[in-house]
FIMI-98878 format. One line per 2 residues: number of its first residue (from 1); their letters; for each residue x, y, z of C-alpha. Coordinates in steps of 0.001 Angstrom, whole numbers, plus 500000, padded with zeros to 6 digits. Layout:
NUM> a> X:Y:Z | ...
! end
This chain:
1> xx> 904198:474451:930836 | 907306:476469:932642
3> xx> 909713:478501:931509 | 913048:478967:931585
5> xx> 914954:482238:932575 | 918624:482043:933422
7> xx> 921792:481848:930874 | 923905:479528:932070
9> xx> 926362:478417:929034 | 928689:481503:928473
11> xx> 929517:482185:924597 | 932947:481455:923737
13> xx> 935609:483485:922248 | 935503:482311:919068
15> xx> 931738:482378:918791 | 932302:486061:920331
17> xx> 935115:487038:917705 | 932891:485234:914633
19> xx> 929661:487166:915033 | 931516:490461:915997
21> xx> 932667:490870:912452 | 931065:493558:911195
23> xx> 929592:491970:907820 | 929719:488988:907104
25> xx> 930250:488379:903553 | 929389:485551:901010
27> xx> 932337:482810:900405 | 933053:482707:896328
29> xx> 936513:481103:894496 | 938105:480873:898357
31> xx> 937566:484344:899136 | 935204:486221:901189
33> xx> 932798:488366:898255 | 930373:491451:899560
35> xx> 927331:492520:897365 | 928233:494363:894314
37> xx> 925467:496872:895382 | 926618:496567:898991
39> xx> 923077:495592:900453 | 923238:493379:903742
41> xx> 920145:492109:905923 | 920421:491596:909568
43> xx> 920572:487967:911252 | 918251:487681:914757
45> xx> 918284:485519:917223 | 915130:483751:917987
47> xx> 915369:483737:921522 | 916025:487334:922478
49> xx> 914746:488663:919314 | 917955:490527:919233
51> xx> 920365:491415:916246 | 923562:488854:916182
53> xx> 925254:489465:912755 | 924820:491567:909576
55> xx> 925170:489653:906553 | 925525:490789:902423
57> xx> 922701:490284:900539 | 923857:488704:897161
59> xx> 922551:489458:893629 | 922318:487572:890727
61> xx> 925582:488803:889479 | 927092:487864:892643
63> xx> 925955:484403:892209 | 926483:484017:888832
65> xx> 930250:484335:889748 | 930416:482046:892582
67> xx> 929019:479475:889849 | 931565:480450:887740
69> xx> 933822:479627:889783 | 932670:476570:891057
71> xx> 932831:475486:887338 | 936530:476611:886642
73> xx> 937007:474723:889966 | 935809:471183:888732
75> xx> 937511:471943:885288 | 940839:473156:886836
77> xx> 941649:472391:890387 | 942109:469198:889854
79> xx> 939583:468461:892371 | 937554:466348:890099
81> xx> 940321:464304:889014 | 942040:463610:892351
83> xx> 942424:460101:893511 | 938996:459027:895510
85> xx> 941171:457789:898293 | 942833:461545:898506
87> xx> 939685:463601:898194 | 938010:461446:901175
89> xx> 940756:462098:903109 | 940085:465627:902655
91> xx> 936621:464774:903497 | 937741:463142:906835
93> xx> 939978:466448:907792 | 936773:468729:907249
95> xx> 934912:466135:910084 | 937484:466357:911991
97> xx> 938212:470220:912117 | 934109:470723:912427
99> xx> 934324:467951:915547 | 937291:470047:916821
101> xx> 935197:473137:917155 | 932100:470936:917993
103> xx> 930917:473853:920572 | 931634:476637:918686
105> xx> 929629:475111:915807 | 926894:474410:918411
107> xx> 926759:477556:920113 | 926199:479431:916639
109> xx> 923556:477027:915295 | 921828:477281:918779
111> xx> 921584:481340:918392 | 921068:481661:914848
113> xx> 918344:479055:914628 | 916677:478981:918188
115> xx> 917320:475126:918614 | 918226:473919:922093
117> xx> 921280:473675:922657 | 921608:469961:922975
119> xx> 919780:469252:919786 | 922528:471815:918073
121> xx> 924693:469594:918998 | 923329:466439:917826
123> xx> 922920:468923:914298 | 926946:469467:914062
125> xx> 927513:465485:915011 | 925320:464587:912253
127> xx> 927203:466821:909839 | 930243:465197:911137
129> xx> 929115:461509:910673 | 927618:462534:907127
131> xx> 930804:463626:905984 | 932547:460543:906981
133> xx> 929928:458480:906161 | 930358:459780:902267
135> xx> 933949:459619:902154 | 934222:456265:903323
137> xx> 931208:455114:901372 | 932736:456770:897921
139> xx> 935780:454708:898213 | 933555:451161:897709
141> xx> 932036:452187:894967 | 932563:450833:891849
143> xx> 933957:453453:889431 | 933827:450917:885875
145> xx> 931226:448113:885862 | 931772:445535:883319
147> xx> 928279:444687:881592 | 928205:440903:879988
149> xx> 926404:441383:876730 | 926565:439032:872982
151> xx> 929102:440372:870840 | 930179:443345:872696
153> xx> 932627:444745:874677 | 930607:446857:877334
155> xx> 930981:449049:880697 | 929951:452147:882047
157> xx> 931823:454789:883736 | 930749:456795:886736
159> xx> 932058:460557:886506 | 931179:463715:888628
161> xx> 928638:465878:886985 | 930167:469039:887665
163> xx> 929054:472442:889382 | 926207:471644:891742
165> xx> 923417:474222:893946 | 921993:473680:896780
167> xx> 919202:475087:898657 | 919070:474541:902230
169> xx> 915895:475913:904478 | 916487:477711:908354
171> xx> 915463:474630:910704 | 918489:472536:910262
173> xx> 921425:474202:908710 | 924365:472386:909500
175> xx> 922348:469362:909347 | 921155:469460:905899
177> xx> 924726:471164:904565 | 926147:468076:905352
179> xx> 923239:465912:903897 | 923960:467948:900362
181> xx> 927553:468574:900443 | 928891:465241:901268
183> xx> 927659:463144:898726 | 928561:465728:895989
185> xx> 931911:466445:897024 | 932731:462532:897862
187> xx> 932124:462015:893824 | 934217:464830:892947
189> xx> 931784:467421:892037 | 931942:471503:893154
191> xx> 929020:473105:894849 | 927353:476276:895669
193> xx> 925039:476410:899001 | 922854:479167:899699
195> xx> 921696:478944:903207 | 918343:479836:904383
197> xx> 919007:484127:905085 | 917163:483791:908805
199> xx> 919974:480916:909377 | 923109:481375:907621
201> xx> 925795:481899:910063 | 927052:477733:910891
203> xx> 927736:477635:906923 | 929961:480700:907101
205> xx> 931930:479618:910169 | 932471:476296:908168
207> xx> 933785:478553:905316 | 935913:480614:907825
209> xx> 936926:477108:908981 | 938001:475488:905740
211> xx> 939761:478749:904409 | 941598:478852:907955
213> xx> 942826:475546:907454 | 943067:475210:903518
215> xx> 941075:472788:903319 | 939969:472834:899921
217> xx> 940979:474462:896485 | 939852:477834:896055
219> xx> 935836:477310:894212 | 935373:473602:895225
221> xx> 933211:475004:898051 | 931385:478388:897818
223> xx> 928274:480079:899419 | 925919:482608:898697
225> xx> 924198:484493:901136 | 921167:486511:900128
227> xx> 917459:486654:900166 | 915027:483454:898521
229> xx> 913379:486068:895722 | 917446:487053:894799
231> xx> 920086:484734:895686 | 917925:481778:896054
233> xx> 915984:482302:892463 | 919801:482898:890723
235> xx> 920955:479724:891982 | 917792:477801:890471
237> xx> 917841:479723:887588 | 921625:479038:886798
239> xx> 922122:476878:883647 | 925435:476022:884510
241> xx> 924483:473850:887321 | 924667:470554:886211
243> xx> 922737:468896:889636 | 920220:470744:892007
245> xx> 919036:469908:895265 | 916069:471753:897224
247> xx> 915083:471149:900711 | 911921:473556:902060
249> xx> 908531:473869:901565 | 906233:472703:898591
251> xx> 905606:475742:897535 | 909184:477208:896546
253> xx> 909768:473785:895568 | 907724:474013:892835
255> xx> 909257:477118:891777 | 912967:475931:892282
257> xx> 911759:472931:890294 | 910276:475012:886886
259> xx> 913317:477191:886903 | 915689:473786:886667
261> xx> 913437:472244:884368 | 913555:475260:881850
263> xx> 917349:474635:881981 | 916867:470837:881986
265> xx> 918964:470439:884992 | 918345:467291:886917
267> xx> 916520:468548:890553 | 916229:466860:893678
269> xx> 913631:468053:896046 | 913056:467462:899774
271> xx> 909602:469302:901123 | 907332:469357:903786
273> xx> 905137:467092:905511 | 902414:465719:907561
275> xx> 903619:462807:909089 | 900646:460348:911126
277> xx> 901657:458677:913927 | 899610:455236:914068
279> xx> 898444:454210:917858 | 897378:450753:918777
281> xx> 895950:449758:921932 | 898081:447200:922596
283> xx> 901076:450276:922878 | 902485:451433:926200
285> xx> 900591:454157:926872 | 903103:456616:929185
287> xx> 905645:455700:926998 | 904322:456112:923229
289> xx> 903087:459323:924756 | 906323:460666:926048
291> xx> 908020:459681:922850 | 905465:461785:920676
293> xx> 905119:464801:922750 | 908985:464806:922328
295> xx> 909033:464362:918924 | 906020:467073:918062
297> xx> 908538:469600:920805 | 911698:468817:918903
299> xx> 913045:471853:917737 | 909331:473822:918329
301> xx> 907839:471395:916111 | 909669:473067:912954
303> xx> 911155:469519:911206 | 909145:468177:907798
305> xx> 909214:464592:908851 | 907304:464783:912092
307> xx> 904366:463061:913487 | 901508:465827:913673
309> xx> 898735:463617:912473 | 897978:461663:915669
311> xx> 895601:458689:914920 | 895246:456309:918091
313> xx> 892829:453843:918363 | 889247:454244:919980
315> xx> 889555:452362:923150 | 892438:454322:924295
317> xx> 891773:457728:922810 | 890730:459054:925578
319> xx> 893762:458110:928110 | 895843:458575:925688
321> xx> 894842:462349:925135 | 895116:462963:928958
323> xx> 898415:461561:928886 | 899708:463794:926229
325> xx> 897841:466494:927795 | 899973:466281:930961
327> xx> 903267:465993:929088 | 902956:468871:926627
329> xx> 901768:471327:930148 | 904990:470157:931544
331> xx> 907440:471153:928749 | 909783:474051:929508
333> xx> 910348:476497:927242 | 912626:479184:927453
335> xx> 916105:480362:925703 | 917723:478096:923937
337> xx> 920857:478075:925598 | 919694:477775:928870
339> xx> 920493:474081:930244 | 916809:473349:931658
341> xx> 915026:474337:928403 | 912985:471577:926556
343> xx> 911967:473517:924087 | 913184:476636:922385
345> xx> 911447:479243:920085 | 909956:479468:916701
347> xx> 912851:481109:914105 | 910950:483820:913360
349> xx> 908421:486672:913918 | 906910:485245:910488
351> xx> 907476:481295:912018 | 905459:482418:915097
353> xx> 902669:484089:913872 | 902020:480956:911072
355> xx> 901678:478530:914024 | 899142:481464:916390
357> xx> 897222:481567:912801 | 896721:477754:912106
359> xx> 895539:477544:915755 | 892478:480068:915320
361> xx> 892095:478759:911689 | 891859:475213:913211
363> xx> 889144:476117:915562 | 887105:478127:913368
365> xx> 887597:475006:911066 | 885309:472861:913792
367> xx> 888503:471496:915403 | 888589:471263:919603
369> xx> 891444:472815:921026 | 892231:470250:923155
371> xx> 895573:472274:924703 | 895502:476032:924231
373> xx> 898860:476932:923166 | 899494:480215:922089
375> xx> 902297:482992:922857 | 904989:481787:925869
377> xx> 906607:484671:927689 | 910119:483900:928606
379> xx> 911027:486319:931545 | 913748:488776:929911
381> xx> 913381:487457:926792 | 911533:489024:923567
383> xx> 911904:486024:921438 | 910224:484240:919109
385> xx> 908062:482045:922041 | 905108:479736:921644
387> xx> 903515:476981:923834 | 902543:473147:922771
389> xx> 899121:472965:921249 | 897066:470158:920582
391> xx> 893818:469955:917952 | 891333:467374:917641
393> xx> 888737:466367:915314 | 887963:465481:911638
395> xx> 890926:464982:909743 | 889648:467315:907215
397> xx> 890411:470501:909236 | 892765:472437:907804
399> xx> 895204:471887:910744 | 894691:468244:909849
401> xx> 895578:468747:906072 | 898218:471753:905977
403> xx> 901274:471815:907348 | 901605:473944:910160
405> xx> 905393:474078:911129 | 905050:474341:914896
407> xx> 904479:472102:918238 | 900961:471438:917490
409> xx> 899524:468091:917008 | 895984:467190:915134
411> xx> 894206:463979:916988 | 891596:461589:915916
413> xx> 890633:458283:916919 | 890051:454928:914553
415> xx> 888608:451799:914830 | 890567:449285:912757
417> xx> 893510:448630:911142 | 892246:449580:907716
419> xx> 891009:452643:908968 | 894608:453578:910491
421> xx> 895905:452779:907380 | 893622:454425:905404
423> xx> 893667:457504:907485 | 897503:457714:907530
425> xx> 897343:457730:903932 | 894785:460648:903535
427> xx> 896663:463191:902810 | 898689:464946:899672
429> xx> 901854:464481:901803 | 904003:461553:901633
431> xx> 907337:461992:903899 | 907358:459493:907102
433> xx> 904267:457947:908871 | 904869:455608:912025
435> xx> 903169:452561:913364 | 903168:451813:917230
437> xx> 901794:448625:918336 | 903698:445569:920495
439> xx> 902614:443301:917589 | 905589:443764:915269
441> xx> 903815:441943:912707 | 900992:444292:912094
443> xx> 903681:446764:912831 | 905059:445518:909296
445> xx> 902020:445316:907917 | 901053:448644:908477
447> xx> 904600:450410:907544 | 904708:448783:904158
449> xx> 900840:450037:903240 | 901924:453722:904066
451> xx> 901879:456021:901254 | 905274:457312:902291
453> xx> 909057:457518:901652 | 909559:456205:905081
455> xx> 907344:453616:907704 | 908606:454099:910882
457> xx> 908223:451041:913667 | 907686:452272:917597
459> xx> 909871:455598:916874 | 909270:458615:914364
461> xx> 911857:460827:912738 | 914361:457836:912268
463> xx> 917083:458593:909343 | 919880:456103:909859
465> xx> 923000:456391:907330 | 922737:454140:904751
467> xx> 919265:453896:904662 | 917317:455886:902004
469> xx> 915292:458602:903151 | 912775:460507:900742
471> xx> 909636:461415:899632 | 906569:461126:897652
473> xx> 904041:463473:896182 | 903919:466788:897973
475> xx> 907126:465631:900185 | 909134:465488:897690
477> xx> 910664:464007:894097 | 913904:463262:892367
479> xx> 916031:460908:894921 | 916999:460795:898939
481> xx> 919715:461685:900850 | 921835:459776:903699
483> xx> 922242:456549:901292 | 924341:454533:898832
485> xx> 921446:455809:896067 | 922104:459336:896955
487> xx> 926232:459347:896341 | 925075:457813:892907
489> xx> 922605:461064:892341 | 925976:462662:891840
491> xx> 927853:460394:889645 | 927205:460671:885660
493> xx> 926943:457484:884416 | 928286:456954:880890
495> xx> 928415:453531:878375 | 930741:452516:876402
497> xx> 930390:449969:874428 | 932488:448207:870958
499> xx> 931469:445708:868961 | 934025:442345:868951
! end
């Protein structure tokens, strides 16, 4: 394991004159709104550990009028009534202003969430192809479907629901905007985001972007910035919402969920995970290797669908291991926006200190630390820095069964198929599970008896518009994103029917 040291990708202007503001407020009814008690938090940058923006901290009141207006916007703007053909277009301009300041939009993500550089970029394409994706999709579907029934004139409509909230997590901002906001806006609804408050600075540039431009009507589009326990619990708690969507951990899933369910609004959820990766011996060894150890590096490990359950079959545990071994000491790690980094830091203080903890509580667990890990020191950086890590033993560790958020990996060999399959399945997660093996038939086999949302064949962390993407038990509840299924999530279906 190296590091990396020197900063070789200056900022540029824009980025420079966005985070020199000297608050960045909330976006509400096209406007820019600061906290009615005037409290702000400060934004940090993983890498140095340094302060790059102040931000106001919303309060319930605050929110409550940003969903206000997000309703008088859908009643009013005639956003919800516009030709589909028209509002896609609109769409298609917001892709193409975001791909127009691809690097500025990269640059920010990169500081505000620690992510390499590279994979920022990949981020702010993704929200680019999402958005088109949606507004092309949204002009095939079918608005009135005629139903054939005895004696009856039949059909149902498809309508927007109205205001909807979203709840995005810190690991993939601009990302996951796009995965919400898309879909809802392609049908016509209005929507309220409240961005994770370590990571909230790529959904404000898009509002600085949109406003700049006039993209939208004043309300269509609004976030909140503010802390979970404040701005994050008004936005569940909101009856006026008429659609929800959660991405983040089980835990304030739960709670996002009972707070929509009290107001009986329909919620989507996307949680965490703990993905298995299923080895058979008949896989190329160097290279299934070097795909997981880049997968379980990706972004410091922090992404819910990954593969940190590493099952490989007995007879090539052991080369396996040393393979793996030899790729994670090779990783470099340094600031993210240094060209020769592989690997970035943990968000957070907090982020960091849950990975050093599941380590120790893995080992006092029984597990065998097969690669150390622990704290990376990045010359002339005080950032957020941790090393690869890799656990083996009994799958009943608690490094095996929680989700740790963090480049570590938990191996363990098996025998048989069954017992991959059965092993896979152990768990109260239910995300994305892959199968490697040259033999593409027990490759199908095996992805079809996961327990999962997603089977993955020879590659992990695969979402592919048009494809539905989702989860089960502990992962997850209440629809995907990235699919057909999920621009329907935001369409009200209604019958109508007459007797003849």
């Amino acid at each position: 394991m190296s590091t990396t040291t020197e900063l070789d990708q200056a900022l540029l202007p824009e980025v420079v004159a966005f985070l020199g503001k000297a608050v960045h407020h909330a976006f509400v009814d096209g406007d820019w709104l600061e906290a009615s008690n005037g409290e702000t938090f400060d934004v940090v940058d993983p890498g140095s550990g340094e302060k790059i923006a102040t931000v106001s901290s919303l309060q319930k009141a605050d929110v409550d009028k940003a969903v206000d207006a997000a309703a008088r916007s859908f009643a009013d703007s005639g956003w919800a009534k516009m030709p589909v053909a028209e509002r896609s277009a609109v769409l298609h301009r917001i892709a193409d202003a975001v791909e127009h300041r691809k690097s500025q939009f990269s640059q920010i993500e990169s500081l505000d969430c620690g992510k390499v550089y590279s994979q920022a970029e990949e981020d702010v394409q993704g929200f680019i192809d999402t958005f088109r994706y949606f507004a092309d999709l949204a002009q095939t579907v079918n608005y009135r479907s005629v139903i054939a029934v005895k004696n009856h004139e039949a059909w149902v409509a498809r309508h927007p629901w109205g205001p909807c909230g979203f709840i995005i997590p810190w690991n993939f901002p601009i990302l996951l905007a796009g995965w919400g906001l898309a879909p809802a806006l392609a049908a016509g609804n209005t929507c309220v985001l409240k961005p994770a408050e370590d990571t909230p600075l790529s959904a404000l540039y898009l509002c600085h972007v949109i406003q700049e431009l006039d993209l939208l009507p004043p309300g269509v589009l609004n976030v909140v910035t503010g802390m979970g326990e404040t701005a994050g619990a008004a936005v569940a708690g909101n009856p006026k919402f008429r659609r929800m969507s959660f991405t983040g951990s089980p835990e304030v899933g739960r709670l996002v969920a009972e707070a929509c369910g009290r107001n009986l609004v329909p919620v989507k959820c996307e949680l965490g995970g703990k993905g298995a990766a299923v080895v058979f011996n008949d896989v190329d060894i160097a290279v299934t290797a070097d795909k997981l150890v880049a997968a379980i590096t990706y972004h410091t490990g922090q992404v819910c669908c990954d593969a940190t359950r590493w099952l490989i079959q007995s007879d090539i545990y052991d080369k396996f291991v040393g393979e793996c071994v030899d790729r994670m000491q090779s990783v470099k790690v340094g600031y993210q926006l240094d060209s020769g980094t592989q690997m970035g830091p943990v968000v957070s203080a907090v982020q960091r200190k849950r990975v050093l903890g599941y380590l120790e509580k893995g080992v006092t667990d029984g597990a065998e630390l097969v690669l150390k890990g622990g704290v990376a020191e990045v010359p002339g950086k005080s950032g957020f820095y941790v090393k690869p890590a890799l656990l083996a033993g009994s799958l009943n560790n608690v490094a095996a069964r929680e989700e740790i958020f963090g480049p570590v990996a938990f191996l363990t060999p098996f025998k048989s198929e069954e017992d991959g399959i059965r092993m896979a399945n152990d768990t109260e997660y239910g995300l994305g599970n892959s199968v490697w093996s040259q033999d593409l038939a027990r490759c199908a086999r095996v992805a079809e008896a996961f327990e999962s949302g997603n089977g993955w064949i020879n590659a992990h962390n695969l979402i592919v518009h048009g494809v539905p993407y989702a989860g089960i038990g502990k992962s997850g509840m209440g629809g995907g994103v990235v699919s057909p299924e999920t621009l329907n999530d935001y369409l009200r279906p209604i019958s109508v029917i007459r007797p003849v």
